[in-house]
C-alpha positions, 0 to 999 in steps of 0.5 A: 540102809545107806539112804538112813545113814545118810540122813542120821549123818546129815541130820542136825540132830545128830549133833546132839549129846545122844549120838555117839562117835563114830569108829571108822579105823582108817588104813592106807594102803599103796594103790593097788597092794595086797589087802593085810592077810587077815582080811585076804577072804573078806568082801571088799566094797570098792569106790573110785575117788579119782574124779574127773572135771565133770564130776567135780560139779557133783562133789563127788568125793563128799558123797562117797565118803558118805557112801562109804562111812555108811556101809562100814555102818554095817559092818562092811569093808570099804576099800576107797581107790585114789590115782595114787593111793588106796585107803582101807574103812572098816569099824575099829572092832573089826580091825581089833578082831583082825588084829589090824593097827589103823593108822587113824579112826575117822571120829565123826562125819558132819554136813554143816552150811558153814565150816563152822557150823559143820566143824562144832557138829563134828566136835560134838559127834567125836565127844571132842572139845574144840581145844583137844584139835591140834590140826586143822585143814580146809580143803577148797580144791576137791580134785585135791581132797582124796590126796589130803585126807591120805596125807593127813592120814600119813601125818598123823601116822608119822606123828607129823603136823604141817605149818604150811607146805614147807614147814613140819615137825614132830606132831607134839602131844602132852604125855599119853594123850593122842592126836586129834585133827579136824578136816573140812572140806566143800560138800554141796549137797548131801545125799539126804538131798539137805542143802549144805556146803561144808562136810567135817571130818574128825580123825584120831590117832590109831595105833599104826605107825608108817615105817620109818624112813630110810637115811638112804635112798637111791639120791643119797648115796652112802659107801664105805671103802676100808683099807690098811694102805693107800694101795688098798684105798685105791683098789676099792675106789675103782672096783666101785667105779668099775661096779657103778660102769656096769650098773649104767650098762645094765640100767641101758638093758632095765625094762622096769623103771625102778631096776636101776634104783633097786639095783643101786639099792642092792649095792648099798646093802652089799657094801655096808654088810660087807664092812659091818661083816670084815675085820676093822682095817687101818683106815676108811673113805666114807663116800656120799652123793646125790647120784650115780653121776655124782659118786663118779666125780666123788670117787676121781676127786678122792683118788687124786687126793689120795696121794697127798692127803697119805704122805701129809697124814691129813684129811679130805671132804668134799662139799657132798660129804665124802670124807677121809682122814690118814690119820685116824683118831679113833674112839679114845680120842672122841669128845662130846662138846655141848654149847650154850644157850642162844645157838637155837633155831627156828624149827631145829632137828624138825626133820629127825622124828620122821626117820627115828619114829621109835627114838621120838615116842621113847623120849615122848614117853620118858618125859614131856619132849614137847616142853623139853624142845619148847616146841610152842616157841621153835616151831610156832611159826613165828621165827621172831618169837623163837629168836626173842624167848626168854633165856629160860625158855632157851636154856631149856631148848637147848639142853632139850636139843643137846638130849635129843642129840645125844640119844640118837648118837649113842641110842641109834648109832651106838657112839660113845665118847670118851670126854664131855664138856660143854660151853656154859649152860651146855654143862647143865646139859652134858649132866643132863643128857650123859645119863647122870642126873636121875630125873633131868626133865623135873629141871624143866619147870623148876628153870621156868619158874625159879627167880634164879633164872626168871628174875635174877640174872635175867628178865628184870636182873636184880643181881645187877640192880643190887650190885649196881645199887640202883633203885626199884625206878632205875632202868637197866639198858642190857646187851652184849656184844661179840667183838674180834679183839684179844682179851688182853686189850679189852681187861686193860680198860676195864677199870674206865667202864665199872658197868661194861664185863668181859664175861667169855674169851674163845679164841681171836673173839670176845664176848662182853656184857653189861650197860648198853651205853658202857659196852658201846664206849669200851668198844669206840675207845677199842675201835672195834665193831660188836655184834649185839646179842640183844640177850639178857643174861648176867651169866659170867659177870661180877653181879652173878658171883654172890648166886653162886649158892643158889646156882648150886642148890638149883643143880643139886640133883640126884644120880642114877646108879652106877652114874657116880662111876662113870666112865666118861670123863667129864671135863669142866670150866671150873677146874679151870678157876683152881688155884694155880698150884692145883692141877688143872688139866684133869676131868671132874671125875678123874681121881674121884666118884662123882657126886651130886654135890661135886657136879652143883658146885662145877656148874656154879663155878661156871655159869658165876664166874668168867668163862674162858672158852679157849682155855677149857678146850686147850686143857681137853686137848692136853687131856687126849680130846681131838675129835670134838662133836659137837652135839647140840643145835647148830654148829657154833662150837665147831667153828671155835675149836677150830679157831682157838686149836688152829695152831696147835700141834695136837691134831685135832677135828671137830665135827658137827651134827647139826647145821642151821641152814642145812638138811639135818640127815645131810649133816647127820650122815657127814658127821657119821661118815667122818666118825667112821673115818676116825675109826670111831665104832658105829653101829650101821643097823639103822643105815641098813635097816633102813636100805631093807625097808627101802628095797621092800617098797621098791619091789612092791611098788614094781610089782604093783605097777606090773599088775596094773600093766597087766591088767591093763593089756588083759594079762594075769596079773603077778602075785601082789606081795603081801600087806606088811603091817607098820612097825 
């Protein structure tokens, strides 16, 4: 029977319209684990993939996968053993009887005397076309094609898709549609005896998913030390350094590898319970480190600081994350602040799907994530393609970001602020993220392909030509530059250069627009350097204003129940252009219910008419804003709240909860631990859900590697804890 199906999986007629898809469903397991307790009296056929040198020459692991897709032929179970991990092969009706979720079906199994032609066979068998593979990979090094099959297993577990050993982000599918990839690898020779060189396997998404993972670990340290006194603080400070000197202690005495991290672990868990569990003190040090090592020096430098940062009612951070404010600003006083187009990046929050799985497939199911992200152009690869999209491609990125953002704070970790606003376009995308606008994703299409944004105020800009009154073979020379200088200095010789635009103040920095050639001679009389945005966008200048109607017809959306009501206050640039003997220091919705009509109308008075950043947060801080997070890609409004509320008397923090150049759970768990400080409530179940999922695999792991001590020395080996089927 093996010797039949291997010459039906070898044979080149097999690749014909009459054959059928295999349904291998493919689960991992960790090396030497429990099988799932459904399967705890099934017969088990068992193949060694951990290859020597020797048997390199052989291509030993092509011919036991043929081995092995050839038993589940049967209806056998097949139980494949790397040096690492395990992998589970058994027909998918057998997994759906047993009620089992496969992390991956294998599709198709293929010989093939080219990558090619092994690669097309394989399509054919799976019924896949070659359009629907979304992830190829060719293994040339056999010693590592065991370990790539589980990864790429893994992968598509974690909805994960690799662009080089570096570089991954969060596998995108259109909605309701699965994953497919297709893995070829060098084969020699068949068992048939047929002279071929390339084998080509075709996986497709199961329904298993690997657990999320945990925001904290045994290298990334996280307590929290409540106090209602300085006394107290210090109290807790040195009873957790006096409990990490005991932990040391008892590491000395461990006999397993992993007791330290368990024990570390435990403490973890026994700390934020203890938090999560007490009454709400006056004040809180948020702690974090890489190392037990490294909380020490945390823990001494907090200490010393303590004193100071008491009688000054000021804060203190350390560059790990730890953090501690004497004066706490508290939930009343939190903003979300939104910013604008042009702060995206290149792979941004590509790390967050792996430890928010759950978070990513409700978004993926509630609208197409893949084009609210613009993931063709953020993670294509190419960083010049992400940094030269279109401004409506990167209007819709960084709206999708801004979402993104916001669910997980507020989803996950339970934050909710008490204002909103945004930088420009980050207006659009406070409506769209605080759950107002009732279908916020229909906007997507409609910014790519509206004349608002693909022709009038950007690409071809025939608001400026009209209002320039150039004809149809007049160029346009387009920029904008940022340049420190009051805008004071730069109004007062504006009426020399017609086609140059003062368009945002924020702070001590300026940002103009308009002719290239008339910017760079503003800015030689100013005798300042500008820093070109190379963007094309009319946004904020004169030739904008007269689109004001078509601006707030674009944004006319409907809202979901209640959304009129909100409790939010949400505080727009418009308020702002009132006339002077208007009231400008109140939110949009502060004396009246929000409407479809009211949000269309503030975003067009924003996004046609000059933006004075400075002047928009002063007036939220008059309001009661003083902890502005900045939810959004990267951390550019942060740095300006900082500059523009620097001499202010009102205290004020901004906090960013992403940072370009930086590990966005790094960024994540620092913006967390300074909320925490402020007194902001936080859920912590994903902290410590995370620590349980954590302390769970350290244990099996220990009890895996006792096991195989055991059976290494003869002994009996310990009770393996059982299979836990992945959320």
């Amino acid at each position: 029977m093996t010797q039949e199906f291997g010459q039906k999986v070898s044979n080149a007629s097999a690749i014909g319209e009459g054959a059928t898809p295999l349904r291998v469903a493919l689960l991992l397991l960790p090396k030497d684990a429990a099988l799932p307790d459904t399967l705890a009296n099934q017969p088990v056929r068992e193949l060694h993939v951990d290859q020597t040198e020797a048997e390199l020459t052989e291509n030993k692991l092509a011919q036991t996968l043929e081995q092995a897709v050839s038993w589940v032929a049967t209806g056998d179970l097949v139980c494949l053993q790397g040096a690492q991990q395990t992998l589970l092969l058994m027909p998918a009706l057998k997994a759906a009887q047993h009620t089992l979720h496969p992390h991956a079906h294998l599709a198709a199994l293929q010989y093939g005397q080219s990558q090619s032609s092994a690669l097309q066979g394989a399509l054919a068998r799976a019924k896949r076309q070659p359009d629907s593979v979304q992830c190829r990979t060719h293994i040339d090094d056999m010693n590592k094609g065991f370990d790539a099959l589980c990864r790429l297993i893994s992968d598509i577990a974690q909805r994960t898709i690799r662009r080089s050993d570096t570089r991954r982000h969060y596998w995108f599918t259109k909605p309701y549609q699965g994953r497919v990839a297709a893995m070829t690898l060098s084969a020699g020779e068949s068992q048939a005896g047929a002279a071929t060189s390339q084998l080509a396997l075709i996986l497709t998404q199961g329904t298993g998913r690997l657990k999320a993972r945990s925001l904290l670990s045994a290298h990334q340290l996280f307590f929290l030390i409540p106090g209602s006194s300085e006394a107290a603080l210090n109290q807790g400070l040195w009873a957790l350094a006096a409990a990490l000197d005991r932990h040391g202690k008892d590491d000395q005495q461990a006999s397993q590898p992993h007791d330290q991290e368990i024990a570390l672990i435990e403490m973890m868990q026994a700390n934020l319970e203890a938090f999560a569990t007490t009454a709400p003190t006056r004040f809180v040090i948020s702690l974090q480190a890489t190392s037990i090592d490294a909380l020490k020096q945390e823990i001494s430098a907090m200490s010393e600081a303590l004193t100071s940062v008491c009688k000054e009612k000021g804060e203190y951070r350390t560059p790990s994350g730890s953090y501690f404010s004497a004066a706490p600003l508290g939930q009343t006083k939190l903003a979300f602040v939104y910013p604008g187009v042009g702060t995206i990046y290149p792979d941004m929050l590509s790390e967050l799907h792996s430890y928010f799985p759950a978070l990513f497939t409700r978004l993926q199911q509630q609208g197409d994530l893949k084009a609210m992200l613009q993931a063709d152009l953020v993670y294509g690869g190419d960083d010049s393609i992400c940094q030269q999209m279109p401004l409506s491609n990167m209007a819709i990125a960084g709206v999708g970001a801004s979402y993104l953002l916001t669910k997980l704070l507020m989803d996950e970790f339970a934050v909710q602020p008490q204002f909103a606003l945004g930088y420009s376009m980050g207006e659009a995308a406070m409506w769209a993220s605080l759950d107002v606008w009732q279908a916020p994703h229909q906007l997507i299409d409609k910014t790519l392909k509206d004349p608002l944004f693909t022709q009038e105020i950007s690409g071809p800009l025939e608001a400026v030509r009209q209002a320039w009154q150039l004809s149809d073979n007049e160029s346009i020379e387009w920029n904008s530059f940022l340049v420190r200088c009051p805008a004071e200095q730069i109004s007062a010789l504006l009426e020399r250069y017609p086609r140059a635009y003062l368009t945002i103040t924020q702070g001590d920095t300026c940002v103009i627009a308009g002719c290239q050639h008339s910017c760079e001679a503003l800015l030689k009389e100013l005798n300042k350097r500008g820093i070109p945005a190379n963007r094309v966008t009319a946004m904020h200048t004169p030739p904008a204003e007269p689109l004001a109607p078509k601006v707030a017809a674009f944004y006319r959306q409907a809202l979901l129940p209640g959304a009129a009501n909100h409790e939010i206050k949400f505080i727009s640039a418009a308020n702002l252009a009132r006339p002077q003997e208007q009231e400008h220091d109140q939110a949009l919705n502060q004396h009246k219910p929000l409407s479809s009509e009211s949000i269309a109308e503030s975003i067009a008075q924003t996004f046609c008419h000059r933006l004075d950043f400075g002047a928009l947060i002063q007036s939220a801080s008059r309001q009661g804003a003083a902890l502005f997070v900045e939810v959004g890609a990267d951390r550019q409004n942060c740095t300006l709240i900082d500059k523009i509320l620097k001499g202010s008397d009102a205290p004020h923090v901004s906090v960013p909860v992403n940072a370009k150049g930086t590990s966005d759970i790094t960024t994540l768990l620092k913006a967390l631990g300074q909320l925490i400080s402020h007194r902001v409530p936080v859920s912590l179940t994903v902290l410590q859900l995370g620590l349980k999922r954590q302390l769970d695999l350290l244990l099996q792991t220990k009890v895996q590697q006792a096991n195989t001590q055991a059976k290494t020395h003869g002994d009996t080996p310990h009770a393996a804890p059982p299979f836990q089927e992945d959320a």
